[in-house]
C-alpha positions as CSV (number, residue, x, y, z in Angstrom):
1,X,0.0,0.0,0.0
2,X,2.7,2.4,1.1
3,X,4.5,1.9,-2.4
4,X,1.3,2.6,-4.1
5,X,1.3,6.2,-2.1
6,X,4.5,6.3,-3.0
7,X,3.8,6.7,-6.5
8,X,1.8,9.7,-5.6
9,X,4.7,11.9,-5.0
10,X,5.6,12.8,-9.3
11,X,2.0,15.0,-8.4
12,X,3.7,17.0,-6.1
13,X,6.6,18.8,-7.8
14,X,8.6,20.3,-4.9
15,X,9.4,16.9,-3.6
16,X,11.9,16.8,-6.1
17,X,13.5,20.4,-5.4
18,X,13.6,19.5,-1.4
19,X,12.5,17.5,1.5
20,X,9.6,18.8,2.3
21,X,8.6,18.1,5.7
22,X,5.9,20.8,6.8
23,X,2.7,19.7,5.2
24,X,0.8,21.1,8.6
25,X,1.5,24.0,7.3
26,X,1.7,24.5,4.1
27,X,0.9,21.2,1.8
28,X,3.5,20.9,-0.8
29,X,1.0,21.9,-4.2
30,X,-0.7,19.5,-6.7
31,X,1.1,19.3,-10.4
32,X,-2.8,19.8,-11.9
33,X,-3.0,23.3,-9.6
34,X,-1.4,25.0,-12.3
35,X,-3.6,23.6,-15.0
36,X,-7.1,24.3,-13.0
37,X,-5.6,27.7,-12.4
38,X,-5.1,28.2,-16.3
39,X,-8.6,26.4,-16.9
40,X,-10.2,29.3,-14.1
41,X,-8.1,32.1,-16.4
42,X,-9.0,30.9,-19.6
43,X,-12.4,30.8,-18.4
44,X,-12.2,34.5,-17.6
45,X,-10.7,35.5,-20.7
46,X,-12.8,33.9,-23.4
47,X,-16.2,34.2,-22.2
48,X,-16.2,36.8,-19.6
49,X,-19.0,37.3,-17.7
50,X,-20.7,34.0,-18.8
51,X,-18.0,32.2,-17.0
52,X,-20.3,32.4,-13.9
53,X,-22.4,29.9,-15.6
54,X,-19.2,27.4,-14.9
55,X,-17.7,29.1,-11.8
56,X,-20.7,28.8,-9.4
57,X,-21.6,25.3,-10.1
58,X,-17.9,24.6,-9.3
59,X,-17.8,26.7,-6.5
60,X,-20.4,23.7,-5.0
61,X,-19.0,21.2,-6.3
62,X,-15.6,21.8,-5.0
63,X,-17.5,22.9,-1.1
64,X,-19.0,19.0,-1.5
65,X,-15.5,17.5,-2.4
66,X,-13.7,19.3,0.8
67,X,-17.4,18.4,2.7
68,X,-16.2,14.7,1.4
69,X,-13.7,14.8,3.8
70,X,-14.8,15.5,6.7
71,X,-17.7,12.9,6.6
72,X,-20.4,15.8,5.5
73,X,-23.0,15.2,3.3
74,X,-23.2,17.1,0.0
75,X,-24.4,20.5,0.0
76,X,-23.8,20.8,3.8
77,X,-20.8,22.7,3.5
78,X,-19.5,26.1,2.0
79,X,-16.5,27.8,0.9
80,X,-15.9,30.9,2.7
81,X,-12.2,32.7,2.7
82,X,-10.2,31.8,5.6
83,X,-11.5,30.0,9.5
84,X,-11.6,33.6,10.3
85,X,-14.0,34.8,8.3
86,X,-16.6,31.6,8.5
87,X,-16.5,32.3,12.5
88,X,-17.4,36.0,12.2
89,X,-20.3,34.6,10.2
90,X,-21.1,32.2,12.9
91,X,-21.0,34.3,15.4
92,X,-23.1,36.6,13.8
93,X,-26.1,34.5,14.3
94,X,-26.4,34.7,18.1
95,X,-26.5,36.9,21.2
96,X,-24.4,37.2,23.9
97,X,-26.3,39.5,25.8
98,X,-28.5,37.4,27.3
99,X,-28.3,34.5,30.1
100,X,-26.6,31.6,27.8
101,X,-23.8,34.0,27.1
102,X,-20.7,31.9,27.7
103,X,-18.3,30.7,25.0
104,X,-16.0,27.9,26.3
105,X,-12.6,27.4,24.2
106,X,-8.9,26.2,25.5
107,X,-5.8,27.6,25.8
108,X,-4.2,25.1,22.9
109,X,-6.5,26.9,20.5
110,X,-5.4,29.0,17.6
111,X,-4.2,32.6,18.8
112,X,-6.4,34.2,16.2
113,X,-9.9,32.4,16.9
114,X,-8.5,33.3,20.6
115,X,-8.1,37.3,19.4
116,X,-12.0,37.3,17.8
117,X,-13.9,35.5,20.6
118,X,-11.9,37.8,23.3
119,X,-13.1,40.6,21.5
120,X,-16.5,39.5,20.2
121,X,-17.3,38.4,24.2
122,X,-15.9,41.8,25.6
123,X,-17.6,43.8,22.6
124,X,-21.3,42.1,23.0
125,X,-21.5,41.2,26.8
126,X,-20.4,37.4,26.6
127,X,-18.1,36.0,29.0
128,X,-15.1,33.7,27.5
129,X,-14.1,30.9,29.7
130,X,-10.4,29.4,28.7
131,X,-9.6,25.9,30.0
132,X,-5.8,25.7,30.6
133,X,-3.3,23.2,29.8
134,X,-3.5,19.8,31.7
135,X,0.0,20.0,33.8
136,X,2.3,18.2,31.3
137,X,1.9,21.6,29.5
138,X,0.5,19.6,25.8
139,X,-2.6,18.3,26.2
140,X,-6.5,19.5,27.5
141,X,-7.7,17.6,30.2
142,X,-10.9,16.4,28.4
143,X,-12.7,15.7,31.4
144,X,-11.9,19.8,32.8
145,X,-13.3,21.1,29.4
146,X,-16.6,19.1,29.9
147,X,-16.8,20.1,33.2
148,X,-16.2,23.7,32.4
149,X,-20.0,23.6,29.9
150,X,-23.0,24.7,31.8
151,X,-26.3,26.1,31.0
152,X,-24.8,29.4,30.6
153,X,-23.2,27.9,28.0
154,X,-23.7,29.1,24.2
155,X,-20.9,27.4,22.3
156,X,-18.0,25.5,22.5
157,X,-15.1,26.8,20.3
158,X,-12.5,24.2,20.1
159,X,-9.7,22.8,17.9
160,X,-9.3,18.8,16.5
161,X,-5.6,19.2,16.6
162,X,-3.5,21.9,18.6
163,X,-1.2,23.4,16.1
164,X,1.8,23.7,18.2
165,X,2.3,19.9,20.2
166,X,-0.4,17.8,17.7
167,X,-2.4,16.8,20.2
168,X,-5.7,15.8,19.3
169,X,-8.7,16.0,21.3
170,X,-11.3,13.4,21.9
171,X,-14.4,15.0,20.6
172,X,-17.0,13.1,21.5
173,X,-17.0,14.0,25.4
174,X,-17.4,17.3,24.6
175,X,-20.0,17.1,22.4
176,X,-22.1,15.2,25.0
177,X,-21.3,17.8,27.1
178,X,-22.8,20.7,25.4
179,X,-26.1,17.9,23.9
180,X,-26.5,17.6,28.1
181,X,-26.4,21.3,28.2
182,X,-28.1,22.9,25.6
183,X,-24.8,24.1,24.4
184,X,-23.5,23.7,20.4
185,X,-19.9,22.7,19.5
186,X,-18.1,24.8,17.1
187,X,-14.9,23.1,15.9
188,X,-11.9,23.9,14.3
189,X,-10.5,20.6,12.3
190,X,-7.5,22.9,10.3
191,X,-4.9,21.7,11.6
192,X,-6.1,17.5,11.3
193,X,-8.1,17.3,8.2
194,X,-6.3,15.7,5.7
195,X,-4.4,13.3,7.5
196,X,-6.7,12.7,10.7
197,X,-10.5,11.1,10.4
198,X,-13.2,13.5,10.9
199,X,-16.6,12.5,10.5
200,X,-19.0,15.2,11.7
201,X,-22.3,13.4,11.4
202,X,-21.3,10.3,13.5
203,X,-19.4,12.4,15.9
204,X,-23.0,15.0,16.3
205,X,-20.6,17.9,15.5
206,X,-23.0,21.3,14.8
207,X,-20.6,23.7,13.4
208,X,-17.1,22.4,11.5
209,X,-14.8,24.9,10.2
210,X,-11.1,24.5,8.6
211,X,-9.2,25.5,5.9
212,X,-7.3,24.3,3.0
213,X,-3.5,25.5,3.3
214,X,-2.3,22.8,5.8
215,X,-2.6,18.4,5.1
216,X,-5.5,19.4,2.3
217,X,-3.1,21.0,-0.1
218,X,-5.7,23.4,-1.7
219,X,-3.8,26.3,-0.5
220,X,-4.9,29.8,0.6
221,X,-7.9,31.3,0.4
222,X,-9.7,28.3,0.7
223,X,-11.8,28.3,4.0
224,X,-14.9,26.4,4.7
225,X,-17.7,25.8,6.8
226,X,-19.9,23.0,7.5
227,X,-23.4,23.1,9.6
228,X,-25.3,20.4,10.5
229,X,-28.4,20.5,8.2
230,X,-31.0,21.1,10.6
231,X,-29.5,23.9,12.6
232,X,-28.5,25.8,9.8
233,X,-32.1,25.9,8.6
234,X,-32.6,28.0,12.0
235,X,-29.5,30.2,12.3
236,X,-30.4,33.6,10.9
237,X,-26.2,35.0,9.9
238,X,-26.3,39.0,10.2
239,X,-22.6,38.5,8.3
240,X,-24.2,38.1,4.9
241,X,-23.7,39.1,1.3
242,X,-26.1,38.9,-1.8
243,X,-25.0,34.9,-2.2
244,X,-26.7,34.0,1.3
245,X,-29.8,35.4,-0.7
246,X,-32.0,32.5,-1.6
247,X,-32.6,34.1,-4.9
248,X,-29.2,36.6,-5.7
249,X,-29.8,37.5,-8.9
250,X,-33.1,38.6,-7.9
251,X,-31.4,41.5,-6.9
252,X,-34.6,42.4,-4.1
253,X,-33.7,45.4,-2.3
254,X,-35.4,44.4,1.0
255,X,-34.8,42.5,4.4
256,X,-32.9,39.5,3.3
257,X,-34.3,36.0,2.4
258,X,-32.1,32.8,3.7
259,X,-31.3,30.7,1.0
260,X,-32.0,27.1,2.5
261,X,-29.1,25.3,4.7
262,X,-25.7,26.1,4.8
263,X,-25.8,28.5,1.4
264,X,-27.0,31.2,3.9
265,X,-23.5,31.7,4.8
266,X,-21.7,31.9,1.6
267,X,-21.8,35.4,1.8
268,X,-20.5,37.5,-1.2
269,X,-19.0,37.0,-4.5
270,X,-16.4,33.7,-3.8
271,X,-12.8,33.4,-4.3
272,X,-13.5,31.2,-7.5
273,X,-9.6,31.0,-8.5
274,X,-8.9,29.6,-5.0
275,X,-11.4,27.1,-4.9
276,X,-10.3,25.7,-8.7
277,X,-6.9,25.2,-6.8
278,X,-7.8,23.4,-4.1
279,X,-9.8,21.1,-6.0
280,X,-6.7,18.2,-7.1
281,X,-5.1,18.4,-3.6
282,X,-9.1,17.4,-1.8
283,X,-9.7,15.0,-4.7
284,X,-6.1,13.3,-4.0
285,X,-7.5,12.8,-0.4
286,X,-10.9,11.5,-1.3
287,X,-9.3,8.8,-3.5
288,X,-7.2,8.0,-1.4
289,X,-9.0,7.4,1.7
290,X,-8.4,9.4,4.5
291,X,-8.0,5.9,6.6
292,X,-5.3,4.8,4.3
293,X,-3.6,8.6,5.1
294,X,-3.9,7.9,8.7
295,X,-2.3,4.7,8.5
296,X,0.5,6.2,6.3
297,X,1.2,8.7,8.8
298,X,1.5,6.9,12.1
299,X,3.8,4.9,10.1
300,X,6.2,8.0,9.1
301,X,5.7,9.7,12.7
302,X,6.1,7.3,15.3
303,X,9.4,6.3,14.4
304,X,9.9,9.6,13.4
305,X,9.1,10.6,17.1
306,X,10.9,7.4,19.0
307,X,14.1,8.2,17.1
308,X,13.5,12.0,18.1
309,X,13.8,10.5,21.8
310,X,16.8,7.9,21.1
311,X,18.8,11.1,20.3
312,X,18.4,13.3,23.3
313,X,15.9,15.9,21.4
314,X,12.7,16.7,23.8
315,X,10.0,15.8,22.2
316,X,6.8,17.6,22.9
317,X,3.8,15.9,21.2
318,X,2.0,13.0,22.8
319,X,3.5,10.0,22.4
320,X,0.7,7.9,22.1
321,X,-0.1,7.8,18.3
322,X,-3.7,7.9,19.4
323,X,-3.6,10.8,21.0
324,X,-1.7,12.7,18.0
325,X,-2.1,14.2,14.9
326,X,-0.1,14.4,11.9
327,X,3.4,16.0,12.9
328,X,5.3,15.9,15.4
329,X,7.1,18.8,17.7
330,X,10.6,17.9,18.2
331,X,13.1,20.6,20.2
332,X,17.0,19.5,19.7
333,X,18.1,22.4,21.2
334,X,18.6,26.0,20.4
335,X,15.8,25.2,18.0
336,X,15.2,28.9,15.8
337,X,18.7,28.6,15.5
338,X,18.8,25.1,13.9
339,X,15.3,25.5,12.0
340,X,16.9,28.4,10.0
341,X,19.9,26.0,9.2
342,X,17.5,23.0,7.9
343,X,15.7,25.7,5.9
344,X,19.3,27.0,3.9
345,X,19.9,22.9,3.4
346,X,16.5,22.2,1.5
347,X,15.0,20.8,4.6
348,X,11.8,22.8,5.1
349,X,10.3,22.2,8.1
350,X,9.1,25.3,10.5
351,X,9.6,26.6,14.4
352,X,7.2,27.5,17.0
353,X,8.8,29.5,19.9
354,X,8.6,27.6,23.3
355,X,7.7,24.4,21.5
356,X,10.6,23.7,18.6
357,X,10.9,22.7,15.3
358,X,7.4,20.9,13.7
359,X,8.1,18.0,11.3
360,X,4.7,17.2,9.5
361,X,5.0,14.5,6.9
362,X,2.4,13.4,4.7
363,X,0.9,10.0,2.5
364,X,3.7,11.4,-0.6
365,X,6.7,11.3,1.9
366,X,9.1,8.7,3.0
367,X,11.2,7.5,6.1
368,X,14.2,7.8,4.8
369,X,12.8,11.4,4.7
370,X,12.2,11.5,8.0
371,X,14.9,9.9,9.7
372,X,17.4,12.7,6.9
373,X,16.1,15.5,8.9
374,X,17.1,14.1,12.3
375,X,20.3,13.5,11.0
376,X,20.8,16.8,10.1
377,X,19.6,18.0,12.9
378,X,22.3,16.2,14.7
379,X,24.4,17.5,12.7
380,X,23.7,21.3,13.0
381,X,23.8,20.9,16.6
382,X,27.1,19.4,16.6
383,X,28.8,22.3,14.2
384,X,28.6,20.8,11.3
């Protein structure tokens, strides 16, 4: 099986230029990107404004192949920009001035969905509760974030995988939580989907939002959203744009009309040329499996992380594979220092401070990749 992944790497160029190692943060691109890209442009150029008669019907096409991936059913998900800007839309649907005013998140989230529900609670009357790091400093005690949803409780804002140790959070605790409580469950899959299984229906998640840049390969610009069917039919976004319109080109100048489900938060006119790149690097995934991925990548980065610990590097990622994502977070030592080094040698791999260097392999890499950039590692921190 592994050889037949293998095979896969002539689709992703800059494998041959480098080892590429940092696919949880920037997948390495698809050879067909460039092609799509020229299909979007040529598009553009011949027809001109009839191109929308193409564009939008790929636009959902492409939000159902990411959706794919994720375990969503078609036409339950949409593309929006960025994480960033498919939150602001969600949060635009409630109020936190009432009694259920609480948003519950951790401190191994992402600093910039930390930034916007800091704000968004201090701005609107809500009240942000943060629940800290369990003491070995990596992981959230699963058991203190249940504990820590209440009836006050609005939403749970929380992340699959942390970006800096790959620790992955058990969902489904949470999720009874907030069912017990009235509460919904917003979460952040970024930084796992792609290489971790995420299936929002059997898991009961309400609200799913990542983004393409990281194990998806699609890219920036490519954010998306997923809402489970029957909620979405009752959230009323105030962050819309003439798409969320159930009838746009109606053009009615009056109080807006919901399109049905999740279109009511697509918002305004899409990043078409972004969503025609993503589409080879979520295709690769679908037909692939994302089971098949898994399995490929506990293969690469358990050894990957055991040899880490044979040669004296701290090592701060969970050990147990089950409890992990898809890199690892290894610190040999004056780590900037030796992360700038791997970069000028073709090893691209990237640095977190106060947690070290990140090594993220994906299905296209090997182990003889992975055991190169502890060697080199080694190396640099012996002078050479």
């Amino acid at each position: 099986m592994h050889e037949e992944l293998a095979e896969r790497r002539r689709d992703y160029p800059i494998l041959d230029r480098s080892t590429y190692l940092i696919n949880n943060s920037l997948g390495a691109m698809h050879r067909e990107t460039r092609s799509r890209l020229q299909q979007y442009a040529d598009l553009w150029d011949t027809v001109g404004v009839v191109a929308w008669d193409t564009w939008f019907p790929e636009m959902t096409r492409v939000a159902s192949l990411v959706g794919a991936t994720i375990g969503a059913p078609p036409g339950t998900t949409v593309l929006r920009a960025s994480v960033a800007d498919a939150i602001t839309a969600v949060a635009s649907c409630f109020d936190l001035g009432g009694p259920r005013n609480r948003v519950v998140t951790t401190a191994a989230d992402w600093p910039g969905t930390h930034y916007f529900w800091t704000e968004q609670c201090a701005r609107a009357g809500g009240e942000l509760v943060v629940v800290p790091f369990d003491d070995d400093g990596l992981t959230i005690d699963v058991g203190r974030l249940a504990d820590a949803i209440d009836d006050r409780t609005l939403l749970v804002s929380v992340s699959l995988v942390q970006f800096r140790t790959s620790a992955l959070l058990d969902v489904r605790p949470v999720v009874e939580a907030a069912n017990r409580h009235g509460a919904l469950v917003l979460l952040d899959a970024y930084q796992g989907v792609g290489t971790v299984p995420v299936d929002v229906v059997a898991n009961k998640v309400d609200i799913c939002v990542g983004g393409s840049v990281k194990f998806l390969c699609g890219g920036p610009g490519n954010g998306w959203l997923y809402v489970r069917p029957d909620l979405a039919e009752t959230l009323r976004p105030a962050a819309v744009g003439w798409i969320s319109h159930e009838a746009p080109f109606a053009f009615d100048w009056s109080a807006i009309r919901y399109a049905p489900g999740v279109q009511r938060f697509a918002g305004g006119t899409p990043n078409v040329a972004a969503a025609y790149a993503a589409a080879p690097g979520y295709q690769a995934i679908v037909d692939i499996g994302i089971e098949r991925v898994r399995e490929r990548s506990l293969s690469l980065t358990q050894p990957l992380l055991e040899s880490a610990l044979e040669r004296g590097f701290i090592v701060r990622s969970p050990q147990d594979p089950r409890r992990r994502g898809g890199h690892v977070t290894i610190d040999p030592g004056d780590a900037e220092r030796v992360h700038h080094e791997l970069i000028a040698r073709r090893f691209v791999v990237d640095h977190r401070p106060g947690s070290g260097i990140r090594v993220a392999p994906h299905f296209y890499n090997t182990a003889d990749e992975c055991a190169a950039v502890l060697d080199e590692m080694e190396k640099i921190r012996a002078g050479g």
